[in-house]
C-alpha positions in Angstrom: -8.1 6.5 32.8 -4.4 6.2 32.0 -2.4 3.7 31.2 -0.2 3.5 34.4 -3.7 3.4 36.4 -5.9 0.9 34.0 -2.2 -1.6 34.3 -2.4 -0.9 38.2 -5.7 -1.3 38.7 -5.3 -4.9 37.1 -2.3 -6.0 39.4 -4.5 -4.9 42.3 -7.3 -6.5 41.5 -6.1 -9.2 39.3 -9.3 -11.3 39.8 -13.0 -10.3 38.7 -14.4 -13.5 39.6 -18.2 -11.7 40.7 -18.2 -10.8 37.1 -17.9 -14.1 36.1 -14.6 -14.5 35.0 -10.8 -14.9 36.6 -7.7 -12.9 34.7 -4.9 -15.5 34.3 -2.1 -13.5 32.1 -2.1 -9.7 31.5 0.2 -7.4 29.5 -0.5 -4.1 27.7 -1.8 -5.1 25.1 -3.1 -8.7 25.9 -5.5 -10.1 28.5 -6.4 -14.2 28.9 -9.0 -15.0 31.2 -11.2 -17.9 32.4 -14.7 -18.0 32.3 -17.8 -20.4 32.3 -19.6 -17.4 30.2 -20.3 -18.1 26.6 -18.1 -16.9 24.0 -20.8 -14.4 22.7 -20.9 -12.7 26.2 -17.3 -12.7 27.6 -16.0 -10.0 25.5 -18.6 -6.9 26.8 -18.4 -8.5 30.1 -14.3 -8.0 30.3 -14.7 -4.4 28.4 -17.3 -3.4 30.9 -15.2 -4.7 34.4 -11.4 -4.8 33.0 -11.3 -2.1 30.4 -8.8 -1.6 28.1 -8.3 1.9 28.2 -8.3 2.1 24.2 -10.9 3.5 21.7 -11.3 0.0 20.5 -11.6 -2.1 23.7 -10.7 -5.7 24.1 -11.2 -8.0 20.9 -11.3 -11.5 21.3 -9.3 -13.3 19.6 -11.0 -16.7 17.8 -8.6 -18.2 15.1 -5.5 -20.1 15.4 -3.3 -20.8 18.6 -5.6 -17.8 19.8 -8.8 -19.3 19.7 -11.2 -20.3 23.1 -9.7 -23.4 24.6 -11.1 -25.8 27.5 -9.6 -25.1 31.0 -7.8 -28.2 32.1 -8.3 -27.1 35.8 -12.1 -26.7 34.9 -13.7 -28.6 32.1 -16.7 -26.0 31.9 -14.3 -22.8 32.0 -12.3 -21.8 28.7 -9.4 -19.4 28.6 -10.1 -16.7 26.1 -7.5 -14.3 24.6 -8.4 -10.6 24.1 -5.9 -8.1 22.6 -6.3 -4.2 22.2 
């Protein structure tokens, strides 16, 4: 898929909440999302529904200012940051 269509399919369908999680920023090259799934299963979840369109995939991001944090809207949800 191209990158015109993977960026389009994301504004369209911004949301992949029956996948178990919710896309809450998006750029080209970075994705954050919310999820109650654990941190060991989030990131081939998000490749398989929201793909990247890169050899590579998403990689999660897990040091610094990047790292998992708590949702404040949802205590049991954390906002991951992926990058490609």
């Amino acid at each position: 898929m191209e990158t015109k269509e993977l960026l389009k399919n994301m504004v369209e369908n911004p949301t992949k909440k029956e996948h178990g999680f919710e896309i809450t920023k998006m750029s080209l090259l970075n994705l954050q999302v919310c999820s109650k799934l654990p941190q060991d299963e989030i990131g081939a979840i998000v490749n398989r529904y929201s793909p990247s369109g890169t050899e590579q995939g998403w990689h999660l991001e897990t040091e610094g200012n990047l790292a998992p944090v708590c949702c404040a809207n949802d205590p049991l949800s954390k906002h991951y940051v992926f990058s490609c």
